[in-house]
C-alpha positions in Angstrom: 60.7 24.6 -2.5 60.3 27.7 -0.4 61.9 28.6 3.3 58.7 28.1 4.5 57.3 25.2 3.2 60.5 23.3 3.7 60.4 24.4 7.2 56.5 23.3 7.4 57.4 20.0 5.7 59.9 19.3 8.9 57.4 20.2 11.2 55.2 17.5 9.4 57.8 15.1 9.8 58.0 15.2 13.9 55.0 13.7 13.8 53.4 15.5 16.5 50.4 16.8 16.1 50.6 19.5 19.1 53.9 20.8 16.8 51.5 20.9 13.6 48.8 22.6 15.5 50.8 25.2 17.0 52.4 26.0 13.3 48.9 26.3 12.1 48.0 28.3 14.9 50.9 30.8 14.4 50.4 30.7 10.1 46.6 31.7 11.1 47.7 34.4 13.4 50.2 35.9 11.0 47.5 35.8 7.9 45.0 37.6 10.6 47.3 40.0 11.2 48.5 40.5 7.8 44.8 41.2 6.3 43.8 43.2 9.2 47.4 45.5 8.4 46.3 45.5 5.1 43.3 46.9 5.9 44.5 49.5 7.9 46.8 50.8 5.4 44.0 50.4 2.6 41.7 52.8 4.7 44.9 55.1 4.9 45.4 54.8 1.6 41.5 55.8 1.0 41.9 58.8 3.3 45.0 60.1 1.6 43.2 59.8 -1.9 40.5 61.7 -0.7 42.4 64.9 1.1 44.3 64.9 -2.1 41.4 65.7 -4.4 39.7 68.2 -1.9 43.0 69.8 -1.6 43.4 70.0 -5.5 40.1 71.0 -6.1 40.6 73.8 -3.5 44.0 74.7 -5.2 41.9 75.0 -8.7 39.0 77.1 -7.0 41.9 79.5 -5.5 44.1 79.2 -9.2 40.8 79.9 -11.1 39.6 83.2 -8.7 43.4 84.4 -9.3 43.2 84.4 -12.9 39.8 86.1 -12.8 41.0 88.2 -10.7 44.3 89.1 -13.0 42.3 89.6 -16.4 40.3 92.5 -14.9 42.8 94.1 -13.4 44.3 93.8 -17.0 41.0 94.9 -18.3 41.0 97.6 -15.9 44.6 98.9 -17.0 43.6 98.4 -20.5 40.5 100.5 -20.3 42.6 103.5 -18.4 45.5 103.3 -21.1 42.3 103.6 -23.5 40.7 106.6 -22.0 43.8 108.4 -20.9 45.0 107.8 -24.7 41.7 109.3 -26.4 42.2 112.0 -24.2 45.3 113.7 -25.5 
């Protein structure tokens, strides 16, 4: 038996009903404000996910012009190594 229900169980056993009411009150509260936290940190959790992929599909945009760029530069050097080669 858990913390809780033991302590819920005693509550039961003052007999009052104002003591019950309040617990149930208070249990209610806490489960409102335990969804509504777990909302908030599931819309957080949303937003996160989503910055992340722009930001990696901006990182792959900027990795893939790189490379472009970098293979015709090497195209470029290759081509002068060719010409200056064929003439001498």
């Amino acid at each position: 038996m858990s913390a809780w229900h033991r302590q819920t169980c005693v509550l039961c056993r003052v007999g009052t009903e104002q003591v019950g009411c309040q617990a149930m009150k208070a249990i209610s509260l806490f489960y409102l404000l335990t969804t509504c936290r777990h909302s908030s940190l599931q819309k957080d959790k949303d937003r996160i996910v989503q910055e992340y992929e722009e930001n990696t599909q901006q990182l792959q945009s900027k990795y893939d012009v790189d490379i472009n760029f970098i293979k015709q530069e090497h195209a470029l050097s290759a081509a002068k190594v060719c010409f200056m080669y064929n003439r001498h």
